[in-house]
PDB file as gemmi writes it, atoms N, CA and C in Angstrom:
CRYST1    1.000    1.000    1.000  90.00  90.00  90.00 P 1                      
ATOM      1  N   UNK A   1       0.861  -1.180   0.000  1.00  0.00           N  
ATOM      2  CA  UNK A   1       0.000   0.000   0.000  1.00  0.00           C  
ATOM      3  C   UNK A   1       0.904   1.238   0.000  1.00  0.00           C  
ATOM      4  N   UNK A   2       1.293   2.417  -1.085  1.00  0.00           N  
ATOM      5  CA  UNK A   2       1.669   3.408  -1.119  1.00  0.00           C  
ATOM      6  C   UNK A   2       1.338   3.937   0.201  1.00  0.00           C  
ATOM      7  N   UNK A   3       2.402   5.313   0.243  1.00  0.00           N  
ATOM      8  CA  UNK A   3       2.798   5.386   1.657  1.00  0.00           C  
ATOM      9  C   UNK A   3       0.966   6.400   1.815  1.00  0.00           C  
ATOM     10  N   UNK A   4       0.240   7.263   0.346  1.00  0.00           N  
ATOM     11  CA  UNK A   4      -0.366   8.620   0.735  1.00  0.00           C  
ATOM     12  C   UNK A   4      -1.764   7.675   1.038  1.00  0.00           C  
ATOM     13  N   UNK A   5      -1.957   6.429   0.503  1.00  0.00           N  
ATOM     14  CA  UNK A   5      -3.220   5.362   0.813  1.00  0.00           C  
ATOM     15  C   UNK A   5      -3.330   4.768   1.645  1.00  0.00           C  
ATOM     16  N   UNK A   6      -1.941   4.964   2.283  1.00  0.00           N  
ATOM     17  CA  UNK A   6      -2.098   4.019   3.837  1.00  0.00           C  
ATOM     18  C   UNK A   6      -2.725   5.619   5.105  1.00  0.00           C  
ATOM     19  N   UNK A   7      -1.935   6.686   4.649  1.00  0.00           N  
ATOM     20  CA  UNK A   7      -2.375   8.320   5.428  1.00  0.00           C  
ATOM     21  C   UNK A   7      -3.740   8.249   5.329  1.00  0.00           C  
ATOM     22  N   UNK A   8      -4.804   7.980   4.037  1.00  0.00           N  
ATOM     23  CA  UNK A   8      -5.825   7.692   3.860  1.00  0.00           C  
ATOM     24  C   UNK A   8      -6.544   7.317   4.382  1.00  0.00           C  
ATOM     25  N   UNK A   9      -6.503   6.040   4.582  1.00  0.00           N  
ATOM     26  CA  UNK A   9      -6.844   4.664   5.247  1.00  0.00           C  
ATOM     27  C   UNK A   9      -6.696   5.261   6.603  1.00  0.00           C  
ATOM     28  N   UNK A  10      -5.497   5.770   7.346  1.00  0.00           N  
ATOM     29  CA  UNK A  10      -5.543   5.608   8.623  1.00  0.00           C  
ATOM     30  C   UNK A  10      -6.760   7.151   8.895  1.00  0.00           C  
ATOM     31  N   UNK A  11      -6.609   8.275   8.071  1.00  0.00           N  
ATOM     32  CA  UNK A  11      -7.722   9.443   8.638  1.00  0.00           C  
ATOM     33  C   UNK A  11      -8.921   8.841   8.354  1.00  0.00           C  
ATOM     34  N   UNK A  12      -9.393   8.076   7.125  1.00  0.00           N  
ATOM     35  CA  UNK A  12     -10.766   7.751   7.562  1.00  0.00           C  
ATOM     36  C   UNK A  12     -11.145   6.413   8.342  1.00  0.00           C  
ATOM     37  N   UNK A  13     -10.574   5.735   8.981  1.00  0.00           N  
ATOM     38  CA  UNK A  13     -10.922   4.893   9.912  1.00  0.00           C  
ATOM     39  C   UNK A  13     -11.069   5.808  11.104  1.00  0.00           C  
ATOM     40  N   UNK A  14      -9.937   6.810  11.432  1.00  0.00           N  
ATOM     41  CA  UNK A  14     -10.102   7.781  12.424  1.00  0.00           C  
ATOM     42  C   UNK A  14     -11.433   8.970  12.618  1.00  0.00           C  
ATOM     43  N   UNK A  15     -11.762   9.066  11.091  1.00  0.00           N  
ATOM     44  CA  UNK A  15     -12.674   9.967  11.220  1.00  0.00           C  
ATOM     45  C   UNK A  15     -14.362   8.976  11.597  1.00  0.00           C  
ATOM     46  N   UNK A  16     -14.043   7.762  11.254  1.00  0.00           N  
ATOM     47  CA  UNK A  16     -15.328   7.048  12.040  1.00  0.00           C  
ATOM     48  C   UNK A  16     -15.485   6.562  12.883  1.00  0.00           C  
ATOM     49  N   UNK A  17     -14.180   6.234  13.985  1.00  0.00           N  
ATOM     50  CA  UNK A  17     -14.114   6.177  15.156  1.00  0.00           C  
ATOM     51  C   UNK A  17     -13.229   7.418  15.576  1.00  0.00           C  
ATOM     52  N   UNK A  18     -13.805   7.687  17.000  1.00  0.00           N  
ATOM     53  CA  UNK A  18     -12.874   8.888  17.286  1.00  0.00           C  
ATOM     54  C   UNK A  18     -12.107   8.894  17.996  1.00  0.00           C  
ATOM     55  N   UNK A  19     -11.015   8.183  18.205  1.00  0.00           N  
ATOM     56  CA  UNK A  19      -9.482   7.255  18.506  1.00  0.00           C  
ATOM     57  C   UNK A  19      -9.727   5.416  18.910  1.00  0.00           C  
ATOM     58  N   UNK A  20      -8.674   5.450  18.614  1.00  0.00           N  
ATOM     59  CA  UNK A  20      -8.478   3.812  18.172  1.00  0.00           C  
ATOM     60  C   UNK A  20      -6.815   3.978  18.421  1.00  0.00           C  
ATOM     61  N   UNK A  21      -6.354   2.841  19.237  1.00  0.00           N  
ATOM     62  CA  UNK A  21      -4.869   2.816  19.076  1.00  0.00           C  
ATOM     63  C   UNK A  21      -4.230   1.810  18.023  1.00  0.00           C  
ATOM     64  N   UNK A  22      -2.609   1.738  18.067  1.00  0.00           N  
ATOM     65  CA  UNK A  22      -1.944   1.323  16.901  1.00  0.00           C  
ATOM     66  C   UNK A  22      -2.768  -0.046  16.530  1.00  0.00           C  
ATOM     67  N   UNK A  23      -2.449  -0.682  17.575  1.00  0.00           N  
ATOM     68  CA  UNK A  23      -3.262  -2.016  17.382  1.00  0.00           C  
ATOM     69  C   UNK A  23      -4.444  -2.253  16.554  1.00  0.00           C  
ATOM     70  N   UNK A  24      -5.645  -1.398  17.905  1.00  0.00           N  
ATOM     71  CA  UNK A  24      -6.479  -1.538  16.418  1.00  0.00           C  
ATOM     72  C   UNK A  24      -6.531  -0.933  14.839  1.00  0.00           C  
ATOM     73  N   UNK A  25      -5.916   0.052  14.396  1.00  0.00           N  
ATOM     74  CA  UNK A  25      -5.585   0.353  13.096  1.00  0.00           C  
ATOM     75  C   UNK A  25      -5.167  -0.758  12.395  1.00  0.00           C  
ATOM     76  N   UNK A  26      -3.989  -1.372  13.043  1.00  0.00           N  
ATOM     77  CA  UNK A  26      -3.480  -1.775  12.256  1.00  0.00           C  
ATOM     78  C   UNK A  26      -4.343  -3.398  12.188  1.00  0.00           C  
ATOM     79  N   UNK A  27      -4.799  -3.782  12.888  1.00  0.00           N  
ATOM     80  CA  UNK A  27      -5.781  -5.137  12.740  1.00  0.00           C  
ATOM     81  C   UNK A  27      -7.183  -4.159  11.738  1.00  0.00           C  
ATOM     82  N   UNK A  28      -7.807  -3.545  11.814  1.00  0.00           N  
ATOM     83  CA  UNK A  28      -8.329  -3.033  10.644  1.00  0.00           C  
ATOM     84  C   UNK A  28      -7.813  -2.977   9.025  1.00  0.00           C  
ATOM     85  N   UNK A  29      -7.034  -2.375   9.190  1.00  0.00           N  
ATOM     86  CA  UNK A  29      -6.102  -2.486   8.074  1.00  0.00           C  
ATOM     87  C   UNK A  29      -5.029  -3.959   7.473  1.00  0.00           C  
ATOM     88  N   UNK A  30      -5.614  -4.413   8.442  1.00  0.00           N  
ATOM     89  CA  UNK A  30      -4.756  -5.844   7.804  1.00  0.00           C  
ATOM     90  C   UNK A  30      -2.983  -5.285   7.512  1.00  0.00           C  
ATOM     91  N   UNK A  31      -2.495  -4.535   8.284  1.00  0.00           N  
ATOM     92  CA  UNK A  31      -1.204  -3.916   8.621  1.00  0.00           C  
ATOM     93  C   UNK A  31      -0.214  -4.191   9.615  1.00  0.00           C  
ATOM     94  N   UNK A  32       1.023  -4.312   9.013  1.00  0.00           N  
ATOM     95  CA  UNK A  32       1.870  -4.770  10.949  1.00  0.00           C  
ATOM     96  C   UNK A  32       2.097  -3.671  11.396  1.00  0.00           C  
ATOM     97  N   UNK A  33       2.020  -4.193  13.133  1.00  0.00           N  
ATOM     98  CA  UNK A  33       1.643  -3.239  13.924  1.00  0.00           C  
ATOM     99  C   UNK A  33       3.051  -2.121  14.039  1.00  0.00           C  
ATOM    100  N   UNK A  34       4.310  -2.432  13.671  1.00  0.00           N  
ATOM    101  CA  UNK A  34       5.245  -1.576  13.595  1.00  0.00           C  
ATOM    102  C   UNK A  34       5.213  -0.820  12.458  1.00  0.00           C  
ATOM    103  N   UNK A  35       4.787  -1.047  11.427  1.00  0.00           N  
ATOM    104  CA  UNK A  35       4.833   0.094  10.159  1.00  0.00           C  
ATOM    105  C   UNK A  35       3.901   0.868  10.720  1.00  0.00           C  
ATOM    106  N   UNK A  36       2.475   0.761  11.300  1.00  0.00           N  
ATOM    107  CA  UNK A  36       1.013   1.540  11.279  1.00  0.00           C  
ATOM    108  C   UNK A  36       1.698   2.564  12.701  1.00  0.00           C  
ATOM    109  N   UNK A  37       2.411   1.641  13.155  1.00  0.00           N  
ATOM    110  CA  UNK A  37       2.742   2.767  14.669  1.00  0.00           C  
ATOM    111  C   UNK A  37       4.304   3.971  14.152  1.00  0.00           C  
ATOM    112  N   UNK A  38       4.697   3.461  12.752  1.00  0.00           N  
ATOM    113  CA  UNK A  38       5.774   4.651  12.608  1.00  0.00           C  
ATOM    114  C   UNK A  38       4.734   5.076  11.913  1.00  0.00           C  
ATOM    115  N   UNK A  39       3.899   5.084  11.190  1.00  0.00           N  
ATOM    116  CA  UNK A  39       3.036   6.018  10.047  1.00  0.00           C  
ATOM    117  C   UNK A  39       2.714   6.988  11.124  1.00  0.00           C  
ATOM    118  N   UNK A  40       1.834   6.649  11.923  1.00  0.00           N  
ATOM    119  CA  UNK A  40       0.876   7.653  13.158  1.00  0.00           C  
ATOM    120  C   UNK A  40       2.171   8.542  13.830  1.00  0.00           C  
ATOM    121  N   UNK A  41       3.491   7.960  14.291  1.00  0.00           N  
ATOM    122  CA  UNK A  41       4.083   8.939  14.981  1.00  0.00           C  
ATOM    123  C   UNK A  41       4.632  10.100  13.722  1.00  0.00           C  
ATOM    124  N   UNK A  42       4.624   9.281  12.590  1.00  0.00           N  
ATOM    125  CA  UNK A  42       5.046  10.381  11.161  1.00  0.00           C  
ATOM    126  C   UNK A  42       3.883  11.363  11.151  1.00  0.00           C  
ATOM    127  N   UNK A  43       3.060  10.971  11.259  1.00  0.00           N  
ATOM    128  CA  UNK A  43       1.294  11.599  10.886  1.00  0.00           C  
ATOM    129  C   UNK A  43       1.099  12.618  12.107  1.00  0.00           C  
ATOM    130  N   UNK A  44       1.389  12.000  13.453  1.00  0.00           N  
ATOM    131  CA  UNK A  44       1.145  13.048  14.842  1.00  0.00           C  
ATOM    132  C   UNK A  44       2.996  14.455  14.650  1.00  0.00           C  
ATOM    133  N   UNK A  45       3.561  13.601  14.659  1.00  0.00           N  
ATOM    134  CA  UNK A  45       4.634  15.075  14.047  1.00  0.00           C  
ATOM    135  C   UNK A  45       4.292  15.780  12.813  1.00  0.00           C  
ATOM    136  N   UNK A  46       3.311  15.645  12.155  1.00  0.00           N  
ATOM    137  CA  UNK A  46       3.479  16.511  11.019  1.00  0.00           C  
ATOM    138  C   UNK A  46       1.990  17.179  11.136  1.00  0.00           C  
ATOM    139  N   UNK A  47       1.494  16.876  12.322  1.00  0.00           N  
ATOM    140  CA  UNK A  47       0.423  17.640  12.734  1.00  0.00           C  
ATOM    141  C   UNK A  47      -1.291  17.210  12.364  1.00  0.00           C  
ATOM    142  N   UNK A  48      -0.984  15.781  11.334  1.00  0.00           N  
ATOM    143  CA  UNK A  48      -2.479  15.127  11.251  1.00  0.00           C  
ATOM    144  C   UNK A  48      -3.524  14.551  12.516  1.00  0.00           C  
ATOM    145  N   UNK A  49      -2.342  14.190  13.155  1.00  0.00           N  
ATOM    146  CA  UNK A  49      -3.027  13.841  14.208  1.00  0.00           C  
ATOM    147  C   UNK A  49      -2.807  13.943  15.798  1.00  0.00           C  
ATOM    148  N   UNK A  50      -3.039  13.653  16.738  1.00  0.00           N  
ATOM    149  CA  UNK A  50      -2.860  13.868  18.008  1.00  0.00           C  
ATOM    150  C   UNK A  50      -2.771  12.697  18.593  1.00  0.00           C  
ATOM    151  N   UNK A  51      -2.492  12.675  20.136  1.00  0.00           N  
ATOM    152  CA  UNK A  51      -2.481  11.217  20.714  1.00  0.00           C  
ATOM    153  C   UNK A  51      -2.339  11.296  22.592  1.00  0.00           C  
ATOM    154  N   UNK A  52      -2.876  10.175  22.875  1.00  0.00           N  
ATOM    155  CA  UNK A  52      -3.019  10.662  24.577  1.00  0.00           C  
ATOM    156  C   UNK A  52      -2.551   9.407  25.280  1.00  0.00           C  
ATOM    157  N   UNK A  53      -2.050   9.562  26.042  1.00  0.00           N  
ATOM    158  CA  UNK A  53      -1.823   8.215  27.094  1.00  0.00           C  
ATOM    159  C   UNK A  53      -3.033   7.730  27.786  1.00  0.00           C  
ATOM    160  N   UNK A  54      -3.133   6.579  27.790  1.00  0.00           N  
ATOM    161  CA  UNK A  54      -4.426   5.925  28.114  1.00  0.00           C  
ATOM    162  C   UNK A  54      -4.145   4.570  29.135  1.00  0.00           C  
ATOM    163  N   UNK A  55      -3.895   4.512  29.762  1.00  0.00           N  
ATOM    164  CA  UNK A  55      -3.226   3.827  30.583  1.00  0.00           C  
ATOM    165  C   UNK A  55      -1.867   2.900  30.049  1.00  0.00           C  
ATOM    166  N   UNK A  56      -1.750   1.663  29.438  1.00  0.00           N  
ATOM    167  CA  UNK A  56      -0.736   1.714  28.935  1.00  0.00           C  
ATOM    168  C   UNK A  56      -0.640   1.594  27.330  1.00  0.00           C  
ATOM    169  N   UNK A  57      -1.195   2.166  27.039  1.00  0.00           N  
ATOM    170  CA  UNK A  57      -2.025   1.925  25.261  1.00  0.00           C  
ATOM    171  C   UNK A  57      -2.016   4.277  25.159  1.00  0.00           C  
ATOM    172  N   UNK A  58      -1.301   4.020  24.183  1.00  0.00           N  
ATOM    173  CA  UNK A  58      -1.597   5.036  23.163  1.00  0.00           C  
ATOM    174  C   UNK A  58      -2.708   5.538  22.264  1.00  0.00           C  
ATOM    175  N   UNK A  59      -3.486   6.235  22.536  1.00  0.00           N  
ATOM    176  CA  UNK A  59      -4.682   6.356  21.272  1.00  0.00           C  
ATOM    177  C   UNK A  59      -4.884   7.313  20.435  1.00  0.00           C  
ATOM    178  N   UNK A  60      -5.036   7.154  19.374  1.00  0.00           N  
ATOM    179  CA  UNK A  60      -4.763   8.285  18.346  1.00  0.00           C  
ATOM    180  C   UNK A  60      -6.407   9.122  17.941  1.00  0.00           C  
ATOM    181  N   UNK A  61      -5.981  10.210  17.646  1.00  0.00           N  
ATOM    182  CA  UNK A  61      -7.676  10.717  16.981  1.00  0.00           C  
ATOM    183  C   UNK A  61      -7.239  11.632  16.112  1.00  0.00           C  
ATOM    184  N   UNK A  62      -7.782  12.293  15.210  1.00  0.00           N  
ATOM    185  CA  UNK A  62      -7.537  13.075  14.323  1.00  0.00           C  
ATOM    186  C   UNK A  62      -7.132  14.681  14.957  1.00  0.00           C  
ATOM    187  N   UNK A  63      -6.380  15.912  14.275  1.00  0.00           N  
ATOM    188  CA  UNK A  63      -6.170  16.969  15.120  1.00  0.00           C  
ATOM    189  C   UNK A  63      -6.988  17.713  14.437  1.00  0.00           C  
ATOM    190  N   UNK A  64      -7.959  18.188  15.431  1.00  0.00           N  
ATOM    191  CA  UNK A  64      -8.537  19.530  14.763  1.00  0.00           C  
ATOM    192  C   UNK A  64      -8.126  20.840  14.267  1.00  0.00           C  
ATOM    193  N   UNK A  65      -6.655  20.698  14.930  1.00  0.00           N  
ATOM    194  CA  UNK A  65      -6.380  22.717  14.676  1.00  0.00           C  
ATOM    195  C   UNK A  65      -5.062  21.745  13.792  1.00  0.00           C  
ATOM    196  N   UNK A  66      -5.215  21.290  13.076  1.00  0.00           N  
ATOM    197  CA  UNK A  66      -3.929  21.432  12.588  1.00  0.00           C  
ATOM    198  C   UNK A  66      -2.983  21.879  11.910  1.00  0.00           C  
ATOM    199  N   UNK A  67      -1.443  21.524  12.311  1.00  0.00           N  
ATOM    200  CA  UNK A  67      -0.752  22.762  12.311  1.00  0.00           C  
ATOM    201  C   UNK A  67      -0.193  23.228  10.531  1.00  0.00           C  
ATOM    202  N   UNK A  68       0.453  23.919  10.467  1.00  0.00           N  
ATOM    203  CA  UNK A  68       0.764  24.714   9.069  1.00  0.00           C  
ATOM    204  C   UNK A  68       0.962  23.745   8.598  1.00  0.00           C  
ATOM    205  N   UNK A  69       0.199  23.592   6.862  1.00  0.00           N  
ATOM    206  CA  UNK A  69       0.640  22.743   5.906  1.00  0.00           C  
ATOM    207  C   UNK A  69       2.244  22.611   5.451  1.00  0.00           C  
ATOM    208  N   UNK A  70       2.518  21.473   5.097  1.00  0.00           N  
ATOM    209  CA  UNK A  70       4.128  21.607   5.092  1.00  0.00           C  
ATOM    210  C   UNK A  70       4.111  21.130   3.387  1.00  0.00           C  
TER     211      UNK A  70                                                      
END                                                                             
């Protein structure tokens, strides 16, 4: 899966649930769980998305203000 169809894939699964961690993305996506968890930390630094500690699980949701297009 090209890298801009997997960005795809991960905002609209996000935009129909409103966070989901690596895990589940990546069991949605039929994805291993280490590529889907560097995409999201690529995706949360470049300002697509956000993420919160949740006890010991990470969960991602989409960012609303996000930051300057690059």
């Amino acid at each position: 899966m090209p890298t801009q169809m997997l960005r795809k894939s991960i905002k609209s699964l996000l935009e129909k649930n409103s966070f989901l961690t690596h895990v589940d993305i990546a069991k949605k996506l039929k994805k291993d769980k280490a590529r889907v968890s560097g995409y999201l930390e690529a995706m949360a630094d470049y300002g697509d998305l956000s993420s919160k500690k949740v006890g010991n699980s990470k969960v991602y949701f989409l960012n609303k203000n996000k930051k300057v297009n690059r």
